[in-house]
C-alpha positions as CSV (number, residue, x, y, z in Angstrom):
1,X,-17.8,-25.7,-9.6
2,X,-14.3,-26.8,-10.1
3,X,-14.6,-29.9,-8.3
4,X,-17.4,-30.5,-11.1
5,X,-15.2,-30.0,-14.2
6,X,-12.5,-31.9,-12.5
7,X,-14.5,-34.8,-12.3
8,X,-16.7,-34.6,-15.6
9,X,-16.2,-37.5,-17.9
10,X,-16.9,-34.8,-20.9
11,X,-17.2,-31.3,-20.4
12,X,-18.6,-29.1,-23.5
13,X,-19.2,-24.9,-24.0
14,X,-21.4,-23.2,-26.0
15,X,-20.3,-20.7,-27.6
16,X,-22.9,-18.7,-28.7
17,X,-21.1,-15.5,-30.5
18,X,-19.1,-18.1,-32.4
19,X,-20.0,-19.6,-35.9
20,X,-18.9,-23.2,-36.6
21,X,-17.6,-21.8,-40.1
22,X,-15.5,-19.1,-38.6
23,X,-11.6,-19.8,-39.2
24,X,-8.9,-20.5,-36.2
25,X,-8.3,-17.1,-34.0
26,X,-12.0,-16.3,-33.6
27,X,-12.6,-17.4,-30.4
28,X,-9.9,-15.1,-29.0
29,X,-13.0,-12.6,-29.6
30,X,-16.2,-14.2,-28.0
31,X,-16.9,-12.9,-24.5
32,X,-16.1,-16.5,-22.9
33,X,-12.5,-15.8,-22.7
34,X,-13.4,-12.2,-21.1
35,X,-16.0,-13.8,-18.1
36,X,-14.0,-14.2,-14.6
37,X,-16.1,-17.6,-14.4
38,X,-15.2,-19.3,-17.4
39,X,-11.6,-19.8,-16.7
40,X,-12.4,-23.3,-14.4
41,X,-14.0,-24.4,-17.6
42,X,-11.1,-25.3,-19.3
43,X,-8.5,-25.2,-16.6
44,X,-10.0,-27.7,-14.7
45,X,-10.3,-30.7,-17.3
46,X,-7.7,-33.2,-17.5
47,X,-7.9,-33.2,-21.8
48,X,-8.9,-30.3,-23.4
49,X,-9.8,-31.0,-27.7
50,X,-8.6,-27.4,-28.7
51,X,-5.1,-26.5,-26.6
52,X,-3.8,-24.6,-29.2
53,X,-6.7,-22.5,-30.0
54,X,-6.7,-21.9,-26.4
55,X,-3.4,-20.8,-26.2
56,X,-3.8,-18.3,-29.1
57,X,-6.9,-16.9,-27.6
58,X,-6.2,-16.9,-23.8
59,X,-2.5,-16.2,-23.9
60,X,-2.1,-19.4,-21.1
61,X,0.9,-21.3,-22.5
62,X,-0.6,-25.0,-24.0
63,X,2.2,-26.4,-21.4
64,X,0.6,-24.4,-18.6
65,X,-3.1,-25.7,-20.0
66,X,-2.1,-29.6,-19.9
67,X,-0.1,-29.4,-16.7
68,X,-2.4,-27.7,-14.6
69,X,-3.0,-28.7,-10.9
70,X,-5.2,-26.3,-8.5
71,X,-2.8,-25.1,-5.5
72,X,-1.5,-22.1,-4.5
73,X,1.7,-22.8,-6.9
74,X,2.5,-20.1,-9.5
75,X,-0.5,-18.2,-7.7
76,X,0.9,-14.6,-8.7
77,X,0.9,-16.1,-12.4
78,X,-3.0,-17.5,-12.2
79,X,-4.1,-14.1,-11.2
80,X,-2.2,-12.8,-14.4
81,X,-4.1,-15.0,-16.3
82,X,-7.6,-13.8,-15.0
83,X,-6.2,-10.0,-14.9
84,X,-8.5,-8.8,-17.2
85,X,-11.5,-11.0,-17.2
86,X,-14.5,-9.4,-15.5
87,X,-18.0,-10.7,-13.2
88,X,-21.2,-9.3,-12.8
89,X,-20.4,-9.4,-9.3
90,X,-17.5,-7.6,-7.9
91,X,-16.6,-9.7,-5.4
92,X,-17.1,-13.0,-8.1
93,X,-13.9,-12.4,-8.8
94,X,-11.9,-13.5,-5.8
95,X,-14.4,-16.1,-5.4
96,X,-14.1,-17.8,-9.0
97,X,-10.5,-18.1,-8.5
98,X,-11.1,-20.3,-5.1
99,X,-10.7,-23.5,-6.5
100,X,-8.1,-22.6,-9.4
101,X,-6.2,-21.9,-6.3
102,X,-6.9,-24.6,-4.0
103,X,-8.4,-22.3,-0.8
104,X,-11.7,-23.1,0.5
105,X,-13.0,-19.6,2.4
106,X,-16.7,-18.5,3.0
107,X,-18.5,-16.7,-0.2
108,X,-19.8,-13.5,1.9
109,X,-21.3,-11.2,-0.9
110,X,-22.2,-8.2,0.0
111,X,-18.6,-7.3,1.1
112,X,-16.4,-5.0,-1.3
113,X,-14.2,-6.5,-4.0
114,X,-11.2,-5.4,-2.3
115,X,-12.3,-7.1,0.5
116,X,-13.0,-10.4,-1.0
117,X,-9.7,-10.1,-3.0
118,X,-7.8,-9.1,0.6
119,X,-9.0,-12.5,2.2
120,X,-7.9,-14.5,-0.7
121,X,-4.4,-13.2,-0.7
122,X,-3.9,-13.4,2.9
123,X,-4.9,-16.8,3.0
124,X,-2.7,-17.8,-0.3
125,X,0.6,-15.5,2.0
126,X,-0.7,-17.5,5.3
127,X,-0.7,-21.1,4.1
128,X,2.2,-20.9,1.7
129,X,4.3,-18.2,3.0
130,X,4.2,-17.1,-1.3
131,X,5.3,-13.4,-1.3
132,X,5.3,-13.0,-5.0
133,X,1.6,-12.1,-5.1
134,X,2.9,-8.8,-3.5
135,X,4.4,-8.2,-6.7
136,X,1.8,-5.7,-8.9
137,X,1.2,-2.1,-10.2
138,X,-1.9,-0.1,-9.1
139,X,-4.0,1.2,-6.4
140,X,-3.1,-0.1,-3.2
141,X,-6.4,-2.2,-1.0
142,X,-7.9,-0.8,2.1
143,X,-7.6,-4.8,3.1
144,X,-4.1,-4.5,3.4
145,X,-1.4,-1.2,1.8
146,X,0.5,-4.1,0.5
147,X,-2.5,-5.9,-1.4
148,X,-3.9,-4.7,-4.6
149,X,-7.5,-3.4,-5.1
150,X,-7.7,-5.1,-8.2
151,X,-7.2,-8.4,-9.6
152,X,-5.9,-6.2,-13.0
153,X,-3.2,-4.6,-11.4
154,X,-1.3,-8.5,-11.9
155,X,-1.6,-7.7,-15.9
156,X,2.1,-6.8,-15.9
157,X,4.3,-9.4,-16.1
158,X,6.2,-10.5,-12.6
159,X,9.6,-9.2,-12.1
160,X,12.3,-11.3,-12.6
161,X,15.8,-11.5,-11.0
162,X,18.4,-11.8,-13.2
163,X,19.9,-14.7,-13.8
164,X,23.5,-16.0,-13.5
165,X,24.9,-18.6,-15.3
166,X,27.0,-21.5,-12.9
167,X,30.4,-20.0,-14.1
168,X,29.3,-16.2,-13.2
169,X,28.2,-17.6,-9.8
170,X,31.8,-19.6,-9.3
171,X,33.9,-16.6,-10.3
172,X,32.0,-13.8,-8.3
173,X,32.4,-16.5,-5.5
174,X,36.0,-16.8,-5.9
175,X,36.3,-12.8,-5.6
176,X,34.2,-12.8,-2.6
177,X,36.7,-15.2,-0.9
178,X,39.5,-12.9,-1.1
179,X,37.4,-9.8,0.1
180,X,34.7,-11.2,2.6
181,X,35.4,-12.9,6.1
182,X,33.4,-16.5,5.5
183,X,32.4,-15.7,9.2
184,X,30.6,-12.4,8.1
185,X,28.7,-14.8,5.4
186,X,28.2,-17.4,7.6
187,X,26.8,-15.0,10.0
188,X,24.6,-13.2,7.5
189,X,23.3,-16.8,6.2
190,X,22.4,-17.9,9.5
191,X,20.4,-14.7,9.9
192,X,18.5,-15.2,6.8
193,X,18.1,-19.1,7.7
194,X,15.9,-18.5,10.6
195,X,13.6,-15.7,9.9
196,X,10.4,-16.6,10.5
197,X,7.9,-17.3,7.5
198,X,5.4,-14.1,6.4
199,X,1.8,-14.1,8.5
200,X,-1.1,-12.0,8.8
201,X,-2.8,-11.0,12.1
202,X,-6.1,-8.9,11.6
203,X,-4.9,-7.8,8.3
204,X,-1.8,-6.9,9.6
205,X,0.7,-8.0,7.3
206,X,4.0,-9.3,9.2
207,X,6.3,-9.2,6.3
208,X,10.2,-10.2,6.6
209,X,12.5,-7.9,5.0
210,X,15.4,-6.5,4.0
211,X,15.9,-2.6,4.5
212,X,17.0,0.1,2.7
213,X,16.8,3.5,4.8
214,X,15.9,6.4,2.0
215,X,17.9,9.6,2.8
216,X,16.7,12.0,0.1
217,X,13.7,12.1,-1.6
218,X,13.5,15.4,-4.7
219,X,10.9,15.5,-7.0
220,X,11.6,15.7,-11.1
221,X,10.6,19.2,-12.2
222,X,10.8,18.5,-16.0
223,X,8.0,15.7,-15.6
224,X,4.4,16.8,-16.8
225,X,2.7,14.5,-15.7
226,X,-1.1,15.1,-14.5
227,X,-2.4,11.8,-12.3
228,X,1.3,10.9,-11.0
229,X,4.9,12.0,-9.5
230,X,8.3,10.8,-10.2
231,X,10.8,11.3,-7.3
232,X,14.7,10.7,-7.4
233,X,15.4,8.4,-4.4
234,X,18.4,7.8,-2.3
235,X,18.7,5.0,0.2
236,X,21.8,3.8,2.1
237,X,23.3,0.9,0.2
238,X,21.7,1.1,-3.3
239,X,22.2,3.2,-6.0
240,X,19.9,6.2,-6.8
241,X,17.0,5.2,-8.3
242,X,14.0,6.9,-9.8
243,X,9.9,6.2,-8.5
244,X,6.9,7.2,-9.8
245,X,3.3,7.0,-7.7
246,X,0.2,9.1,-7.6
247,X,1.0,9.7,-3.7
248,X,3.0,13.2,-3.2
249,X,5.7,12.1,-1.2
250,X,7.8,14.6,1.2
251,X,11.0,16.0,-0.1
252,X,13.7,15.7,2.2
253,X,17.4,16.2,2.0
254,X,20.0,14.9,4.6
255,X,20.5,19.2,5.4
256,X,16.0,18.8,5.8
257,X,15.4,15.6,7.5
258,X,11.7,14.8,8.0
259,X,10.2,12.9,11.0
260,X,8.6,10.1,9.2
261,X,10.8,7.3,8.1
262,X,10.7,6.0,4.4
263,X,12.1,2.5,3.4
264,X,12.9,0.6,0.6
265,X,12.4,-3.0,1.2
266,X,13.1,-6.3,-0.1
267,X,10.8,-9.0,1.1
268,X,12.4,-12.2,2.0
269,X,10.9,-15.3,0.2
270,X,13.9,-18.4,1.1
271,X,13.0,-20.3,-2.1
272,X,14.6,-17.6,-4.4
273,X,17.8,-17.4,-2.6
274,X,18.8,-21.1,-2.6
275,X,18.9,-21.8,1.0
276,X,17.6,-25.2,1.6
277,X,14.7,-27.0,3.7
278,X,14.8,-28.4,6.6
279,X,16.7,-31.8,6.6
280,X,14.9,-34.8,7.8
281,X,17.2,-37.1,10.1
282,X,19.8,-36.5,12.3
283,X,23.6,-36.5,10.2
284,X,26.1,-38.4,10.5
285,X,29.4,-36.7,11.6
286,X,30.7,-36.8,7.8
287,X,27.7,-35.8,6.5
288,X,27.9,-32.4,9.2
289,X,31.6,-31.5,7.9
290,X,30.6,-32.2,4.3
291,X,27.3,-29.6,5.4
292,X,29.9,-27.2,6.8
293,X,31.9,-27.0,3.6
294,X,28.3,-26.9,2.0
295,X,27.3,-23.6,4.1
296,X,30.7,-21.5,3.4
297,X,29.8,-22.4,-0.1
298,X,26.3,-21.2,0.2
299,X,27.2,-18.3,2.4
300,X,29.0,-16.9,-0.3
301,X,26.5,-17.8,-2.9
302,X,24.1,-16.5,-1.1
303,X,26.1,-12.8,-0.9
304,X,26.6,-13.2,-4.7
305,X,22.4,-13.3,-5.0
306,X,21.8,-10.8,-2.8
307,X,23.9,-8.3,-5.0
308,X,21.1,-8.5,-8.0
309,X,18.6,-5.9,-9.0
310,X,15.8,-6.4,-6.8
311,X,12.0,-5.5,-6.7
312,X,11.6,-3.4,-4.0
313,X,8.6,-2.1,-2.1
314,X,8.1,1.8,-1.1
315,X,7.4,1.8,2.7
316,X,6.4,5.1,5.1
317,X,6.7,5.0,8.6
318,X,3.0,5.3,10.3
319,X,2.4,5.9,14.3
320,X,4.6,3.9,16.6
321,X,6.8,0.8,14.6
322,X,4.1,0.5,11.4
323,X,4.3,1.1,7.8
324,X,2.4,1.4,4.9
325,X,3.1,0.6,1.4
326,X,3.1,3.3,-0.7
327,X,1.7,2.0,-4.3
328,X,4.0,3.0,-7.5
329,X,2.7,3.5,-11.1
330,X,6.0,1.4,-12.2
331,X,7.8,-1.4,-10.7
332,X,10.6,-0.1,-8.7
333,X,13.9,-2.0,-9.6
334,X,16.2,-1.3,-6.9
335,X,20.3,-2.4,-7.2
336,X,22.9,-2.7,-4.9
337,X,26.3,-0.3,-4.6
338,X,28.6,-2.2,-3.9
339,X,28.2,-6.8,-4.0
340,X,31.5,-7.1,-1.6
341,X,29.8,-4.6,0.7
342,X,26.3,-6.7,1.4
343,X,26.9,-8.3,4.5
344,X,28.1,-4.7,6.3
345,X,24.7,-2.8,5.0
346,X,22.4,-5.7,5.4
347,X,19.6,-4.6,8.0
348,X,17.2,-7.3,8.4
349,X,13.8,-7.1,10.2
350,X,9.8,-7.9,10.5
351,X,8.1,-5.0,9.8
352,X,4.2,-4.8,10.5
353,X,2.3,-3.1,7.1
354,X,-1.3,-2.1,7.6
């Protein structure tokens, strides 16, 4: 179907619950900008008559309209934009988002929406290695812990890192240089550098992290809440930080250790630290001492980024060397103690989440 509007000369919609003489803003209301379906109707065409109209009604910036390309791009942000749209069908609506997204998979219905929505996302994490769609709030899929069961649970805007303008980067790096070894950075860069991409194996989610071990977990007395818990969290290396999920967690203390390990984990995605591709050629011997001056520069830079506030993900220990994500009503911004100390605490590993 969107291989159809792509290609159609002229593509018009009825709009049956809208009057010709209604005024601009009225078609914000009609049940085509509600229908799962709909959205390849006007995504897919290369000129669309009413962008602004569109914009007002759908909430898709008229930028995003006239720019749009199917892929797997931006994928976390398509799903926002179908958040709350709704099919007949449950599983219609992972399917009517295959070709928005570029991914050609079999239409099985008959299988549960989470499942439908579970073999989208792991083939959107397995071909692009895109972790951001592991960003939501909700109720975690029996696909995957780490996948939503809903497409709405994307309705809430992505986190985003701050940002650092060029002369806050410079300066922090110049404090670094006095504090950290470049051969601890270098070290820790090189570490990052070849970690292997994120894959899925039988659902199994293979997921590249940064770890956070928690220490204490205490629950907030003074909350009344009836479908949810808030917990005060402490983790080696960040600061003490407050989570609220519908799962009772165990309270443990360093003086009341429990078996089970909790974690609090930042997934690695290489594209939002800076560190580059691949380079195609071999160098010349300039071009490798002017890459070595490079790399101590983006050692340090790299340090510098990993000292943000993070999104982290809420992991418990399952049988043997497996976790599970643990879903939270709230995203869970985690920050580091202490910038100068990230490349001491930095424990970096693969976990496997079921």
């Amino acid at each position: 179907m969107f291989v159809w509007y792509r290609h159609s000369t002229l593509t018009m919609v009825y709009l049956s619950d809208v009057s010709p003489a209604v005024k601009s803003g009225a078609l914000a209301n009609s049940v085509w900008t509600k229908r799962g379906w709909t959205v390849q109707e006007f995504l897919a065409p290369n000129i669309i008559l009413i962008m602004n109209e569109l914009e007002r009604s759908t909430g898709i910036k008229a930028l995003a309209l006239g720019t749009f390309n199917p892929g797997m791009k931006g994928a976390r942000e398509k799903f926002r934009w179908v958040s709350r749209r709704v099919t007949s069908l449950p599983e219609d609506i992972a399917y009517s988002l295959f070709g928005i997204v570029g991914v050609q998979l079999p239409v099985l219905y008959g299988e549960t929406k989470e499942c439908a929505i579970g073999r989208l996302l792991q083939e959107i994490v397995a071909q692009s290695g895109d972790i951001t769609v592991l960003d939501w709030v909700g109720k975690p899929s029996k696909f995957n812990s780490c996948l939503p069961a809903e497409i709405a649970s994307y309705t809430t805007p992505p986190y985003t890192r701050p940002s650092l303008s060029a002369n806050e980067v410079q300066n922090s790096v110049s404090r670094l240089q006095k504090i950290v070894a470049v051969e601890s950075a270098l070290k820790l860069y090189t570490l990052f550098d070849s970690l292997s991409a994120p894959r899925f194996a039988n659902s199994r989610l293979h997921l590249p992290c940064i770890t956070f071990a928690i220490t204490e977990v205490k629950k907030k007395r003074d909350e009344d809440q009836a479908t949810s818990f808030t917990y005060r969290v402490k983790a080696d290396g960040l600061q003490d930080l407050s989570i609220v999920t519908g799962d009772e967690l165990v309270q443990f203390s360093p003086a009341r250790p429990t078996p089970q390990a909790f974690l609090l984990v930042c997934p690695w995605n290489r594209h939002d630290f800076g560190l580059p591709d691949f380079a195609n050629g071999a160098q010349s011997v300039k071009e490798q001492e002017q890459d070595d001056l490079d790399s101590r520069s983006r050692a340090l830079r790299l340090i510098v980024r990993l000292g943000q506030p993070f999104n982290a993900l809420l992991l418990a220990q399952q049988r043997g060397s497996e976790y599970k994500r643990i879903a939270s009503d709230r995203s869970i911004t985690a920050k580091i103690k202490s910038t100068t100390a990230v490349h001491d605490m930095m424990d970096v590993k693969m976990i496997e989440i079921l």
